[in-house]
PDB file of N, CA, C, O and CB in Angstrom:
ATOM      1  N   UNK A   1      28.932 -36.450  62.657  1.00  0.00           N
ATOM      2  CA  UNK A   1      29.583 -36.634  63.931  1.00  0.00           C
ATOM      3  C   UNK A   1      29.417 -38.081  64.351  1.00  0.00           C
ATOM      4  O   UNK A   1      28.299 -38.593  64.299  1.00  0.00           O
ATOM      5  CB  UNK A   1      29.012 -35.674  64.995  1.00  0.00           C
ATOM      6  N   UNK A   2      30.307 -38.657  64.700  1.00  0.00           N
ATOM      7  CA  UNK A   2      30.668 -40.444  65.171  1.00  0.00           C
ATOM      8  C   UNK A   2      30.233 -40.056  66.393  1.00  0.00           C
ATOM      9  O   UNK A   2      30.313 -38.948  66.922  1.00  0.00           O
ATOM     10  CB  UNK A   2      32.487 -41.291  65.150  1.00  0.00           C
ATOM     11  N   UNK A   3      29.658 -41.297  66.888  1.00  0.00           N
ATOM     12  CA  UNK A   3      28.819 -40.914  68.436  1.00  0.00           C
ATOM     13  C   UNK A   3      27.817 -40.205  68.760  1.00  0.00           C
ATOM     14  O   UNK A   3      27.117 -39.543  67.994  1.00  0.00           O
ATOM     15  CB  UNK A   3      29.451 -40.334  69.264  1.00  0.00           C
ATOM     16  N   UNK A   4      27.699 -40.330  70.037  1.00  0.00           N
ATOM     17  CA  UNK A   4      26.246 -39.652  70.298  1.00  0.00           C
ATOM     18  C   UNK A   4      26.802 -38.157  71.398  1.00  0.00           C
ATOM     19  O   UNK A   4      27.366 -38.027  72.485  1.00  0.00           O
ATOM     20  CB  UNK A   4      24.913 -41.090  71.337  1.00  0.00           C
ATOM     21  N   UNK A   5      26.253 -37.275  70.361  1.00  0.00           N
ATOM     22  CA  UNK A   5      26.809 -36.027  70.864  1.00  0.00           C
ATOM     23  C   UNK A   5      26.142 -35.737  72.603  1.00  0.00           C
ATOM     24  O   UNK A   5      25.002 -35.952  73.015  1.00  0.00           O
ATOM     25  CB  UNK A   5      26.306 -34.716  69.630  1.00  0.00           C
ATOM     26  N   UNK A   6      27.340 -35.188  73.341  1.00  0.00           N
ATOM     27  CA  UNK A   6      26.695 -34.887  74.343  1.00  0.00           C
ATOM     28  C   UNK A   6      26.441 -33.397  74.357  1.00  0.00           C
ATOM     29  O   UNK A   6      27.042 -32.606  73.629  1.00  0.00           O
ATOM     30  CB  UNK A   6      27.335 -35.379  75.421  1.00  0.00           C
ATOM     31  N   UNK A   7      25.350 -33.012  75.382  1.00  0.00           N
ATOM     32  CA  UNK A   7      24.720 -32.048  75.863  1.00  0.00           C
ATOM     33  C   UNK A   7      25.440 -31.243  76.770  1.00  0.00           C
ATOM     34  O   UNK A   7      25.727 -31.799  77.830  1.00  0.00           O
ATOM     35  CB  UNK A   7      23.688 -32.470  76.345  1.00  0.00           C
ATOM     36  N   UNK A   8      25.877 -29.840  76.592  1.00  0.00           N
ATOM     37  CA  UNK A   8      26.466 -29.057  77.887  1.00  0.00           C
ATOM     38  C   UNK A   8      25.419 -28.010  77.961  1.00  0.00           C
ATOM     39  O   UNK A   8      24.523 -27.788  77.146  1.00  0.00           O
ATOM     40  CB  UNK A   8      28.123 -28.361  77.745  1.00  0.00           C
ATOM     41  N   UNK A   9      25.689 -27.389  79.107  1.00  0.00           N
ATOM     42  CA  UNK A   9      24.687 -26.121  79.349  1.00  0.00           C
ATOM     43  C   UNK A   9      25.508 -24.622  79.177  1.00  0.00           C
ATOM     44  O   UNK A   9      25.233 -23.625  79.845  1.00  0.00           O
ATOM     45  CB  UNK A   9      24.011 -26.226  81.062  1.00  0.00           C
ATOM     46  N   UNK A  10      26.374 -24.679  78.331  1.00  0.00           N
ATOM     47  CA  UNK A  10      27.060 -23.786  77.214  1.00  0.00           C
ATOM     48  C   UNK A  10      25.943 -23.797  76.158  1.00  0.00           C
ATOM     49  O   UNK A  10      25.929 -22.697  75.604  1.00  0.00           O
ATOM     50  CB  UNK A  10      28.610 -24.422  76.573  1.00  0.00           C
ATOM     51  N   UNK A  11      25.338 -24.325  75.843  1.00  0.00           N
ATOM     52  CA  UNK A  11      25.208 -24.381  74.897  1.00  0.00           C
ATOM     53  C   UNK A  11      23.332 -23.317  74.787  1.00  0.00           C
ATOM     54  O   UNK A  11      22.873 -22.702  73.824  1.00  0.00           O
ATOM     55  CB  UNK A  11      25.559 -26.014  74.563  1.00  0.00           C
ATOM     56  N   UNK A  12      22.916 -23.459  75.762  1.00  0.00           N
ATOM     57  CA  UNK A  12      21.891 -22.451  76.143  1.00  0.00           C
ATOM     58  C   UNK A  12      22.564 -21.115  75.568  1.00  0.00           C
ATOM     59  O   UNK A  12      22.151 -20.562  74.548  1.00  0.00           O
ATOM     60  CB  UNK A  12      21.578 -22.407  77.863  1.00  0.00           C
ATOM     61  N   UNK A  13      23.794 -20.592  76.435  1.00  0.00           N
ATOM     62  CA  UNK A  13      24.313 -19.408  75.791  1.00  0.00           C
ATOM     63  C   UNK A  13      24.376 -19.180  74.261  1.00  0.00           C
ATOM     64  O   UNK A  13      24.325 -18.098  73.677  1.00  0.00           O
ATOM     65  CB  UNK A  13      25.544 -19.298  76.226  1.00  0.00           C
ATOM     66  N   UNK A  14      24.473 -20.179  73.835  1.00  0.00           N
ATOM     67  CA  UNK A  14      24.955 -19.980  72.315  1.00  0.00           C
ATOM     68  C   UNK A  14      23.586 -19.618  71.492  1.00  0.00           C
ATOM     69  O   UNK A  14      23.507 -18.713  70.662  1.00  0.00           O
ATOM     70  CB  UNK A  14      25.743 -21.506  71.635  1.00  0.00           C
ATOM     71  N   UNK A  15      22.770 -20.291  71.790  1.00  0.00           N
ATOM     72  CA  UNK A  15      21.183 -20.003  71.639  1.00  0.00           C
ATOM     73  C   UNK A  15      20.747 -18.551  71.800  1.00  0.00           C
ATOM     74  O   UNK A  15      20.576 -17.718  70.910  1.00  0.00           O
ATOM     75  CB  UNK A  15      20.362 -20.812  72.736  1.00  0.00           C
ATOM     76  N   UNK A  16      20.580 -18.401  73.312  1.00  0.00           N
ATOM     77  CA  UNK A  16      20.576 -17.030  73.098  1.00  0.00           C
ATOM     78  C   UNK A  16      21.255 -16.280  72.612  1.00  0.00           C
ATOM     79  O   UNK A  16      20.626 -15.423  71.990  1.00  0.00           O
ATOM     80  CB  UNK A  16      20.501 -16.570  73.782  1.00  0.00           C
ATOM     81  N   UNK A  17      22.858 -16.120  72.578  1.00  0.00           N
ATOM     82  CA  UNK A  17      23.161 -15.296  71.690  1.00  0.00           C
ATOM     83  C   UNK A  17      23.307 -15.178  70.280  1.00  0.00           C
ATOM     84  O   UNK A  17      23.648 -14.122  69.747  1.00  0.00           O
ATOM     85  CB  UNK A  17      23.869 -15.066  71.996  1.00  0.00           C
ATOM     86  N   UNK A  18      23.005 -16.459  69.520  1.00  0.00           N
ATOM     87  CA  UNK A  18      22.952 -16.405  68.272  1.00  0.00           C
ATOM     88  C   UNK A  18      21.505 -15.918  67.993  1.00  0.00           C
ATOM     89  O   UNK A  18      21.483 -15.350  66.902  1.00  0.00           O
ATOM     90  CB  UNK A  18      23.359 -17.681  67.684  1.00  0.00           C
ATOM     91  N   UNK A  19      20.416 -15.938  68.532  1.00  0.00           N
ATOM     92  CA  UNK A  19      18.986 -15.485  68.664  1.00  0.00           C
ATOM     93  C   UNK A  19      19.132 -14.016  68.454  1.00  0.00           C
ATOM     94  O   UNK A  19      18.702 -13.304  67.547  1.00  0.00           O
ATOM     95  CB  UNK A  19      18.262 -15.859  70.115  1.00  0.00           C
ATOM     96  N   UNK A  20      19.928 -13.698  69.636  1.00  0.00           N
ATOM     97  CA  UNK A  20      19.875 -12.148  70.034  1.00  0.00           C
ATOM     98  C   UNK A  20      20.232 -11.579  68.462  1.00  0.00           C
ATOM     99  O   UNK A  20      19.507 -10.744  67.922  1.00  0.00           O
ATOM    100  CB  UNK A  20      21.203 -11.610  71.450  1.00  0.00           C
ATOM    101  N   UNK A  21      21.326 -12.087  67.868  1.00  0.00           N
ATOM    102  CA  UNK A  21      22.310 -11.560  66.393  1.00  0.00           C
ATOM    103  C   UNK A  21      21.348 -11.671  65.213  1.00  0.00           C
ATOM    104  O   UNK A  21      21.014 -10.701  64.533  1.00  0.00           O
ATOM    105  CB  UNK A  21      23.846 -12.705  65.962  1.00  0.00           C
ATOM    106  N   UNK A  22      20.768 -13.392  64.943  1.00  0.00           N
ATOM    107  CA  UNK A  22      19.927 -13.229  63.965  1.00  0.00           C
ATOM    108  C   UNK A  22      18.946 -12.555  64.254  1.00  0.00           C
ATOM    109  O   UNK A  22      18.586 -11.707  63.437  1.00  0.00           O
ATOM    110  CB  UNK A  22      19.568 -14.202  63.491  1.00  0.00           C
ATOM    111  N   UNK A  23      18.379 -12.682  65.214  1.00  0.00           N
ATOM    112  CA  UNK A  23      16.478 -11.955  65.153  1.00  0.00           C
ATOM    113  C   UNK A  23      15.898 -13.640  65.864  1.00  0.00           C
ATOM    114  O   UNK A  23      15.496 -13.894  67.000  1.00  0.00           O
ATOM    115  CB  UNK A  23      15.470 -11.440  62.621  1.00  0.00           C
ATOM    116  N   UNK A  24      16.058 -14.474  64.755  1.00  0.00           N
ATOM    117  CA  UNK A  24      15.804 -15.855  65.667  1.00  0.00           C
ATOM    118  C   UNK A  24      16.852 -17.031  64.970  1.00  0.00           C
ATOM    119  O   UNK A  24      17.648 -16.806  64.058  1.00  0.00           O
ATOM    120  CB  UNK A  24      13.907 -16.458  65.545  1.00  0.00           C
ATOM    121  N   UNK A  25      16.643 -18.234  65.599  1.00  0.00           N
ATOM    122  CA  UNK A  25      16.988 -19.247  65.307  1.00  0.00           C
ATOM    123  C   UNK A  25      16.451 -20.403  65.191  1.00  0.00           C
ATOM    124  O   UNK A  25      15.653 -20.565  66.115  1.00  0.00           O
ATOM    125  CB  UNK A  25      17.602 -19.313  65.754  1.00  0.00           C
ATOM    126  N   UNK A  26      16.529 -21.791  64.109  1.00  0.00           N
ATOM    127  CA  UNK A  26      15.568 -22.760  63.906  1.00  0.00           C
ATOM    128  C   UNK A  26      17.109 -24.367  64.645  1.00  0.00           C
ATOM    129  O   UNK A  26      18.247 -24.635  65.028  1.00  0.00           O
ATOM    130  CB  UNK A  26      14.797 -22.673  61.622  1.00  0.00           C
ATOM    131  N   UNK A  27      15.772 -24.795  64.325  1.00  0.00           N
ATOM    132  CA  UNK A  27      16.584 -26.021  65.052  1.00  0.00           C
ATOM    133  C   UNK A  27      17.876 -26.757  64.488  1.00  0.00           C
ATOM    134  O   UNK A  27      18.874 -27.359  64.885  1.00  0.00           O
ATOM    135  CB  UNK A  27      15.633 -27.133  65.196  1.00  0.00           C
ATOM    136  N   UNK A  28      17.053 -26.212  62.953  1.00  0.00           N
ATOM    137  CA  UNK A  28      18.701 -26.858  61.747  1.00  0.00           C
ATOM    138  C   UNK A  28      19.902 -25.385  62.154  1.00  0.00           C
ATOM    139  O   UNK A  28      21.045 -25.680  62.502  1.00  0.00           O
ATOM    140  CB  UNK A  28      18.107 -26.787  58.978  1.00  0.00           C
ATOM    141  N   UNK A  29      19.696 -24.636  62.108  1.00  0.00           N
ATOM    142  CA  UNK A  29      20.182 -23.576  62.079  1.00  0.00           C
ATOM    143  C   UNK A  29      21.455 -24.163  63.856  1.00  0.00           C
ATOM    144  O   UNK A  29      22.619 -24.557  63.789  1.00  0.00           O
ATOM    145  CB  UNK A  29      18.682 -22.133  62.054  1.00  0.00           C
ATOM    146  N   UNK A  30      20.786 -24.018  64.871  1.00  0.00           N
ATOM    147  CA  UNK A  30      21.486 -24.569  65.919  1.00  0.00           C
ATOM    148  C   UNK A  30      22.466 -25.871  65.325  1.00  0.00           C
ATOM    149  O   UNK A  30      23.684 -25.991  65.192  1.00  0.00           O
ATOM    150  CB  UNK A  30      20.367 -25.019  67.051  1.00  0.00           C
ATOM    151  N   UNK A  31      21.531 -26.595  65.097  1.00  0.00           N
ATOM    152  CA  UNK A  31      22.821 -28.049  64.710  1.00  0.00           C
ATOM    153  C   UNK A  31      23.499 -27.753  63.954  1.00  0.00           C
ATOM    154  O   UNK A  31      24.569 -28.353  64.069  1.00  0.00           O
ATOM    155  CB  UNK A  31      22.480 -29.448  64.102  1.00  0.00           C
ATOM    156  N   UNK A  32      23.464 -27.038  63.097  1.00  0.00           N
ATOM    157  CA  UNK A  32      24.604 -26.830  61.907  1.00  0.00           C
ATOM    158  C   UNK A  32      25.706 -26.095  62.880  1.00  0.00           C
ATOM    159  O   UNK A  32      26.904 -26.378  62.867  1.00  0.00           O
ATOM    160  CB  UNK A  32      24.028 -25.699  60.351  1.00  0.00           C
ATOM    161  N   UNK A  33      25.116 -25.128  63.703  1.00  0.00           N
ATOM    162  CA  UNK A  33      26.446 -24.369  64.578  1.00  0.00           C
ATOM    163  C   UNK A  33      26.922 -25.502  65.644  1.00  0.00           C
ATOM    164  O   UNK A  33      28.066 -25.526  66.099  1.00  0.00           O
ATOM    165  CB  UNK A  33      25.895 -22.742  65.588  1.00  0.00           C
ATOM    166  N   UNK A  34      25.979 -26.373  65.962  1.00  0.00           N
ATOM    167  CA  UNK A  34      26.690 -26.994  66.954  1.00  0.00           C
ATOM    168  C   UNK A  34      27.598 -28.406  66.402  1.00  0.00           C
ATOM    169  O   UNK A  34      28.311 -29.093  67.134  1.00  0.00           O
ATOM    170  CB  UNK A  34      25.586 -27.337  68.071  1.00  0.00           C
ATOM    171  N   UNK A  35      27.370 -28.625  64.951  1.00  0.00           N
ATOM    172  CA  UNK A  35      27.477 -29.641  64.136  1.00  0.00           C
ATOM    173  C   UNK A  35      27.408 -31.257  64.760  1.00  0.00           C
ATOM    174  O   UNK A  35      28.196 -32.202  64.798  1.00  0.00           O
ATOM    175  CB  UNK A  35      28.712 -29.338  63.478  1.00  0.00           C
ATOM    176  N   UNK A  36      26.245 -31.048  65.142  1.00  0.00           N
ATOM    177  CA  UNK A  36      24.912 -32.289  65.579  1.00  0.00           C
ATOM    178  C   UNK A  36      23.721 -32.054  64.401  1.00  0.00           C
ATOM    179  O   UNK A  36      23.364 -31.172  63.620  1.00  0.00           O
ATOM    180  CB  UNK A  36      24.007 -31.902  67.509  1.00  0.00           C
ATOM    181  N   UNK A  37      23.368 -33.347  64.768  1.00  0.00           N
ATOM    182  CA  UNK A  37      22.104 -33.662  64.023  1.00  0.00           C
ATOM    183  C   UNK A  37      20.881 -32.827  64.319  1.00  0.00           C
ATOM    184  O   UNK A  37      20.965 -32.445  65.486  1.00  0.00           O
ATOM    185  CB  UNK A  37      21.741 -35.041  64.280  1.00  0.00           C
ATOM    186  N   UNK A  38      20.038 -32.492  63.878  1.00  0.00           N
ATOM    187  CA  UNK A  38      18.725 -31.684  63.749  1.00  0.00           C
ATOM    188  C   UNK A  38      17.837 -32.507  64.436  1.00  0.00           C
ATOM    189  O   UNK A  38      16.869 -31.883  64.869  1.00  0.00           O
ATOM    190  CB  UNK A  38      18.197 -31.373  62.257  1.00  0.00           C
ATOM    191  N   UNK A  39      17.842 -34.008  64.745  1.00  0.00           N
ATOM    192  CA  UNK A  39      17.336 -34.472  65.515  1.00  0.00           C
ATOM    193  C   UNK A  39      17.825 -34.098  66.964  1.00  0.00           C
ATOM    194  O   UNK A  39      17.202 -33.308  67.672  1.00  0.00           O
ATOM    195  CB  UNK A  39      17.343 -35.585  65.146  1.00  0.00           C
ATOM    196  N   UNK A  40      18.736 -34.589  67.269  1.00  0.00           N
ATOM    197  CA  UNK A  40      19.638 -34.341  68.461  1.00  0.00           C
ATOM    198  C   UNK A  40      19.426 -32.990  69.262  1.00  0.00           C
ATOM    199  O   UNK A  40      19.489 -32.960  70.491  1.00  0.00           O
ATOM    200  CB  UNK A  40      21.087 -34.361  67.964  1.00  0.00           C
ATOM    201  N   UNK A  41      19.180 -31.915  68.511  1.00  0.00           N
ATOM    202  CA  UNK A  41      18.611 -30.638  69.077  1.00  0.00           C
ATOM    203  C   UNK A  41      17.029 -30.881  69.680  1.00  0.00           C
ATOM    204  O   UNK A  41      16.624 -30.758  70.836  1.00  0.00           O
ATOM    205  CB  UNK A  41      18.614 -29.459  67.813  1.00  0.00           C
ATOM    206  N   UNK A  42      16.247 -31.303  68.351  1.00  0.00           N
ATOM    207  CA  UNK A  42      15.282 -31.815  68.683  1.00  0.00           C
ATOM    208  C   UNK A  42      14.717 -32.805  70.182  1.00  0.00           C
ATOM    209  O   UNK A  42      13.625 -32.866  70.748  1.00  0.00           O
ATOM    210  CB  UNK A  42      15.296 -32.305  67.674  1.00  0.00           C
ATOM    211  N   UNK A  43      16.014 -33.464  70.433  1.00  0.00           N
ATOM    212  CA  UNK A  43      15.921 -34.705  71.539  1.00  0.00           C
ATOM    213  C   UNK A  43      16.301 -33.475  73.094  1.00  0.00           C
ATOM    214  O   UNK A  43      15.779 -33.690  74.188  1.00  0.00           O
ATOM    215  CB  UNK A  43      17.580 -36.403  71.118  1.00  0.00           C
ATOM    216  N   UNK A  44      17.212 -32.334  72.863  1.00  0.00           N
ATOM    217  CA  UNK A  44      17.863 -31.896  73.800  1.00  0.00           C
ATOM    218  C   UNK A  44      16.835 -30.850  74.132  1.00  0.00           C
ATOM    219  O   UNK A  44      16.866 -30.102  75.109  1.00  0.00           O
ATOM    220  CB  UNK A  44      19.275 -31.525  73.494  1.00  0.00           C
ATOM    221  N   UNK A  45      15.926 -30.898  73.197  1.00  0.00           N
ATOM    222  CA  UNK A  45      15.012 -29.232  73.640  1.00  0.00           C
ATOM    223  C   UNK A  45      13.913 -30.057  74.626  1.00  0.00           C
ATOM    224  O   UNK A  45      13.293 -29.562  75.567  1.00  0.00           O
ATOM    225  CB  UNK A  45      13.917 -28.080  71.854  1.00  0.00           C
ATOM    226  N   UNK A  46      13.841 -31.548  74.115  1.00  0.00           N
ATOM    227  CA  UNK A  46      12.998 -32.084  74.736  1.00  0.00           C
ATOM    228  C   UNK A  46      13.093 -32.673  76.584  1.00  0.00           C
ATOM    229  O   UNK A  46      12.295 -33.021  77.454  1.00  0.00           O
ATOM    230  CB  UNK A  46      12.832 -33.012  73.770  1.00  0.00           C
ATOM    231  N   UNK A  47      14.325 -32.531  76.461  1.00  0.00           N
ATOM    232  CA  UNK A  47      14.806 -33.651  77.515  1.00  0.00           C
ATOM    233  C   UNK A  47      14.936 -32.039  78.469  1.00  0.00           C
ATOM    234  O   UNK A  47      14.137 -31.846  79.385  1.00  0.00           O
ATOM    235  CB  UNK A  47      16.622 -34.972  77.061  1.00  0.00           C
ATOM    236  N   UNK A  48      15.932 -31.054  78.148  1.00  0.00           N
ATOM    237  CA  UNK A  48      16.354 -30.378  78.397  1.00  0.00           C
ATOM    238  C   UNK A  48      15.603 -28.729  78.767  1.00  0.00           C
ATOM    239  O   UNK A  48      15.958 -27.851  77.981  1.00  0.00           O
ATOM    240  CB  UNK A  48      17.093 -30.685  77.637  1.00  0.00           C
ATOM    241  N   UNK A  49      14.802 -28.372  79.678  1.00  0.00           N
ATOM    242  CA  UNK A  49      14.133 -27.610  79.807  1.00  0.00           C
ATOM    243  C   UNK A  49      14.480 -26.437  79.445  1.00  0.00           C
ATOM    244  O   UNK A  49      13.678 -25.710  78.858  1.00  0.00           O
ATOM    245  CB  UNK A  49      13.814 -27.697  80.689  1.00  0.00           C
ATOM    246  N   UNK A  50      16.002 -25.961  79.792  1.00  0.00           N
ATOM    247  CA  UNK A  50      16.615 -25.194  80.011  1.00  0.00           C
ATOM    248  C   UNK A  50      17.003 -24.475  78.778  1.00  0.00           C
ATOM    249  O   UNK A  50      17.083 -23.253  78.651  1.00  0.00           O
ATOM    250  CB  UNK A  50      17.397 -25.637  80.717  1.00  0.00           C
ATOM    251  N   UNK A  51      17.291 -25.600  77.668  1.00  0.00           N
ATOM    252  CA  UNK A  51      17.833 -25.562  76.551  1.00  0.00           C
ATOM    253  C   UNK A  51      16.758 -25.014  75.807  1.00  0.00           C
ATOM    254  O   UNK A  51      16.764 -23.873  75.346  1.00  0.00           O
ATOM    255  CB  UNK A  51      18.383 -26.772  76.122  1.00  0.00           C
ATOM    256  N   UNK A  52      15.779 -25.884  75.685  1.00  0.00           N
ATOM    257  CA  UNK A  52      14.521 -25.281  75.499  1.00  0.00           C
ATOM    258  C   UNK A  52      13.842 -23.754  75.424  1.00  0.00           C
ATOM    259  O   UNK A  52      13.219 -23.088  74.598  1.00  0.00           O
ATOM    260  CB  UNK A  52      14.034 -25.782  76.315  1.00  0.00           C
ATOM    261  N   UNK A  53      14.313 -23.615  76.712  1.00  0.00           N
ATOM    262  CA  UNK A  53      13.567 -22.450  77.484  1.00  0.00           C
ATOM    263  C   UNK A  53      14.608 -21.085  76.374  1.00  0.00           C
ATOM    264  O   UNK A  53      14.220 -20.010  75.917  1.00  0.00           O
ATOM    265  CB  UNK A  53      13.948 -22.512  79.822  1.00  0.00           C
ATOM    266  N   UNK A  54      15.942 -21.752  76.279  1.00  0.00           N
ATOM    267  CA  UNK A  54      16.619 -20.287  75.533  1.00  0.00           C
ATOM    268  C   UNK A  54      15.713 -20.095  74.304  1.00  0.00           C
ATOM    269  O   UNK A  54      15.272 -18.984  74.010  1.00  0.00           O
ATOM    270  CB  UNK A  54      18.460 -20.436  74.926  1.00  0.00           C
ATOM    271  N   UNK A  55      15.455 -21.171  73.614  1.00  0.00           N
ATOM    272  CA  UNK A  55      15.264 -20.575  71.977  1.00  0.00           C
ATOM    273  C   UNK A  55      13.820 -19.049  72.928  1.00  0.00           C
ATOM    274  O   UNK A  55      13.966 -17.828  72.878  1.00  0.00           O
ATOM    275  CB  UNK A  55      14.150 -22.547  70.201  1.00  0.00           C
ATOM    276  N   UNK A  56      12.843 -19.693  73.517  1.00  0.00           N
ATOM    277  CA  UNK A  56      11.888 -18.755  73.534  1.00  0.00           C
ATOM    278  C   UNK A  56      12.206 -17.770  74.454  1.00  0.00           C
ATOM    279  O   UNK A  56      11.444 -16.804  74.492  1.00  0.00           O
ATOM    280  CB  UNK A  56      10.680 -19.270  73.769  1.00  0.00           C
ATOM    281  N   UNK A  57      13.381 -17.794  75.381  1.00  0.00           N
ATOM    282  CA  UNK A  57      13.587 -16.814  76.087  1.00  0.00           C
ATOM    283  C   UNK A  57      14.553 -15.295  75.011  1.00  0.00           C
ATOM    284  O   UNK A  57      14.333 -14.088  74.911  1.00  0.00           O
ATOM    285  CB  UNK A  57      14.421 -17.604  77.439  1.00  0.00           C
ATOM    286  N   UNK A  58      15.370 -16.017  74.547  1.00  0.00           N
ATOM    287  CA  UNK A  58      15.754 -15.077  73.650  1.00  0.00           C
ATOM    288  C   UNK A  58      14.425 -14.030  72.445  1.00  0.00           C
ATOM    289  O   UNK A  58      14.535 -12.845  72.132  1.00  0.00           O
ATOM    290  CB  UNK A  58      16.802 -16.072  72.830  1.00  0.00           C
ATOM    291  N   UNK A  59      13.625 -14.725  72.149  1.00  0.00           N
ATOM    292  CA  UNK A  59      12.543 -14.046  71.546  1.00  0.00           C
ATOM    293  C   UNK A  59      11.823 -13.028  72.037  1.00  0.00           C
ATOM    294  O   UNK A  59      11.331 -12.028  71.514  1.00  0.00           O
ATOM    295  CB  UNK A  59      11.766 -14.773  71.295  1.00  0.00           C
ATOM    296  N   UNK A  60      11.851 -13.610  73.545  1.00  0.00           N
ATOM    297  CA  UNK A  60      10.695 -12.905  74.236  1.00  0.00           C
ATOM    298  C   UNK A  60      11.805 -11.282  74.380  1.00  0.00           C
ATOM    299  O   UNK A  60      11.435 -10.110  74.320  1.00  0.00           O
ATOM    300  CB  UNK A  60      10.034 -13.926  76.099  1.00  0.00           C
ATOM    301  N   UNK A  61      13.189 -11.843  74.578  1.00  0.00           N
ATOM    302  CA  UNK A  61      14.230  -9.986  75.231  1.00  0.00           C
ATOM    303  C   UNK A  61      13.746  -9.711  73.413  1.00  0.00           C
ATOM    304  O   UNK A  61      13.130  -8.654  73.274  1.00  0.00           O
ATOM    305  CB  UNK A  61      17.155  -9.997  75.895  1.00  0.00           C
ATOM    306  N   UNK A  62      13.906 -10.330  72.399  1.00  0.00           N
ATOM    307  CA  UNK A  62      13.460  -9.480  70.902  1.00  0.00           C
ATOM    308  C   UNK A  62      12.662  -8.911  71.143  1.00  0.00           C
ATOM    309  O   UNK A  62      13.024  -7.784  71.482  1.00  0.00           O
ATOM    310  CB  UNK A  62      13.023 -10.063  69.675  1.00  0.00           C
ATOM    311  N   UNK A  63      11.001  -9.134  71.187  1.00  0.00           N
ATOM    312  CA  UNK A  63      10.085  -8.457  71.692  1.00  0.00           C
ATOM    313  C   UNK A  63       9.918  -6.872  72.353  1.00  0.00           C
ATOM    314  O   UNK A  63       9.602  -5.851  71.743  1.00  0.00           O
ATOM    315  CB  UNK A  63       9.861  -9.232  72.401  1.00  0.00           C
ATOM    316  N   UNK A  64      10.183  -7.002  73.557  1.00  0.00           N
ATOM    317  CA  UNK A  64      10.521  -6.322  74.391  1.00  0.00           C
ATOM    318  C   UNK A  64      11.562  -5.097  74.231  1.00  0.00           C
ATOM    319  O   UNK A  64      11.508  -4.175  75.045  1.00  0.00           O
ATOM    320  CB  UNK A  64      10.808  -7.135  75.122  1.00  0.00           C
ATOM    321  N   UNK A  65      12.549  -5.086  73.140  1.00  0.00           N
ATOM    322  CA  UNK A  65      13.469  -4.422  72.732  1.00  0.00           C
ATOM    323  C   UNK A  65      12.741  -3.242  71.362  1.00  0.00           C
ATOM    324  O   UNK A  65      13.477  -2.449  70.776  1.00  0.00           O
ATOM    325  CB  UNK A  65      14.635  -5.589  72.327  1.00  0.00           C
TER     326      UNK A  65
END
């Protein structure tokens, strides 16, 4: 991808629901769906609380289920 990908908060959804389908999800696994860099996820989980917060919020409804 040319440029520096931006960040939407769509993209939380996609997290959780690709979480919910596999069981879980890794960070390459996200960038490849979002087709960004594996860093770039890396930078957005950091910056991004929210974004963050899906990968482990989706785990925790696994759990619980």
């Amino acid at each position: 991808m040319s440029g520096k990908a931006k960040y939407k908060k769509a993209y939380i959804d996609d997290v959780i629901n690709l979480s919910l389908v596999k069981g879980k999800v890794s960070n390459h696994f996200i960038a490849k769906w979002l087709h960004v860099d594996e860093k770039t996820i890396r930078n957005w989980r950091k910056d991004y609380y929210e974004f963050d917060h899906a990968f482990h919020h989706a785990a925790d409804i696994l759990k619980k289920s």
